[in-house]
C-alpha positions as CSV (number, residue, x, y, z in Angstrom):
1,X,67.6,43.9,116.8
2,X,68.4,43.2,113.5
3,X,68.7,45.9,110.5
4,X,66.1,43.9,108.3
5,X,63.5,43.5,111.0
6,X,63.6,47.3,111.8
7,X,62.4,49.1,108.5
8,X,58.9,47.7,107.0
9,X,57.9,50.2,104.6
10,X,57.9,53.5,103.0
11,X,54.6,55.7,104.0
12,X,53.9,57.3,100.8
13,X,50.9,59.9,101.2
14,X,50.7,63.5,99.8
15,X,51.6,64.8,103.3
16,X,55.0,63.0,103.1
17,X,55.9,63.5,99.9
18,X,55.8,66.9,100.3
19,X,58.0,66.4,103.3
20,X,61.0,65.4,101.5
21,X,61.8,68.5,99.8
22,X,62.7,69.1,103.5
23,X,64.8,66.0,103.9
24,X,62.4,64.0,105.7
25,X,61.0,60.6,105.0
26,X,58.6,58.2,106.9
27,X,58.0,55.0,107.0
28,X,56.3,52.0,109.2
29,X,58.8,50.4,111.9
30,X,58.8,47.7,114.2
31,X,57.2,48.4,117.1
32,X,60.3,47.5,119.5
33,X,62.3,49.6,117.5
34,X,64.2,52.7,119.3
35,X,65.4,55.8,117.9
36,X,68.7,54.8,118.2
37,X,68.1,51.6,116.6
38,X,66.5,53.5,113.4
39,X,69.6,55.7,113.1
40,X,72.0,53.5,113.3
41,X,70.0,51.0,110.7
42,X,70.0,54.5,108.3
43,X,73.3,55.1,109.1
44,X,74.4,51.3,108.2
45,X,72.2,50.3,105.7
46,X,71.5,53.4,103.3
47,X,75.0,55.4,104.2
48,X,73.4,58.8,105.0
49,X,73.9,60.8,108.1
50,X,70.2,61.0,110.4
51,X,70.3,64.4,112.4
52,X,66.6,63.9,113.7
53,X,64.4,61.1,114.5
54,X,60.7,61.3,115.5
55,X,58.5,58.5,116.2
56,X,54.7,58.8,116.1
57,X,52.8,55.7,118.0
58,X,49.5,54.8,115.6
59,X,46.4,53.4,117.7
60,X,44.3,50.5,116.6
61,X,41.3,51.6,114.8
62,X,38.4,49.9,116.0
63,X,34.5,49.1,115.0
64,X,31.5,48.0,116.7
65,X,29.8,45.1,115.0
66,X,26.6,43.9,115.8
67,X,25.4,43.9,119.9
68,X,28.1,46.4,121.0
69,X,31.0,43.7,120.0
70,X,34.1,45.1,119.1
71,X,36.1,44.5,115.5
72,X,39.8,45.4,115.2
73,X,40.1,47.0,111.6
74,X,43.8,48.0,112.1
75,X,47.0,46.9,114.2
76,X,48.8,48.9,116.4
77,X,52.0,50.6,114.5
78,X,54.8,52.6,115.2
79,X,55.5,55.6,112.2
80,X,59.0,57.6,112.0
81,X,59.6,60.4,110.4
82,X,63.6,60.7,109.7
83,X,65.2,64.1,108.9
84,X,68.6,64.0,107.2
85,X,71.4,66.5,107.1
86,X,71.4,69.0,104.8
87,X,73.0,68.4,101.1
88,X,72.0,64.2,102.2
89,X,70.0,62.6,98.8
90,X,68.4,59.2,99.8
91,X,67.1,57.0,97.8
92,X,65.1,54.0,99.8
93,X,65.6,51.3,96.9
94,X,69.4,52.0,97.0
95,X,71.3,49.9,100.0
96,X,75.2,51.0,101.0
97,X,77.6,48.2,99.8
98,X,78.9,46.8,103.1
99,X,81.8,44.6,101.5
């Protein structure tokens, strides 16, 4: 899988902003996406060393419309939350220079 096709966004809530003072970020991923794949796109892409990776599945929310029929209000996603070494700054609009 390819590095750009991994990583869709950041997840920016009060939760996980208050999670990076501990060196942990999340963000949305694709949903073939391994945890393998997501530290080695960390580890290429942005230059900073992953020691953990955990990956939270998010169900599909859904409504009931009129006569019982069912409405899909979200997709299925896949969340990470990545924890970096210690003394690791990371900044997500910075990319490593790979020349």
């Amino acid at each position: 899988m390819d590095f750009s096709q991994i990583i869709k966004n950041q997840v920016i809530t009060e939760k996980s902003s208050n999670a990076e003072a501990a060196n942990k970020y999340s963000f949305i991923i694709n949903q073939k996406a391994t945890k393998v794949d997501i530290k080695n796109t960390f580890e290429a892409i942005y230059g900073v060393k992953v020691n953990k990776v955990n990956i939270i599945s998010i169900k599909p929310k859904t409504k009931f419309g009129r006569r019982r029929a069912q409405i899909q209000k979200r997709e299925p996603a896949k969340k990470v939350i990545v924890t970096l070494a210690p003394n690791q700054k990371f900044d997500f609009k910075k990319v490593k220079d790979t020349k």
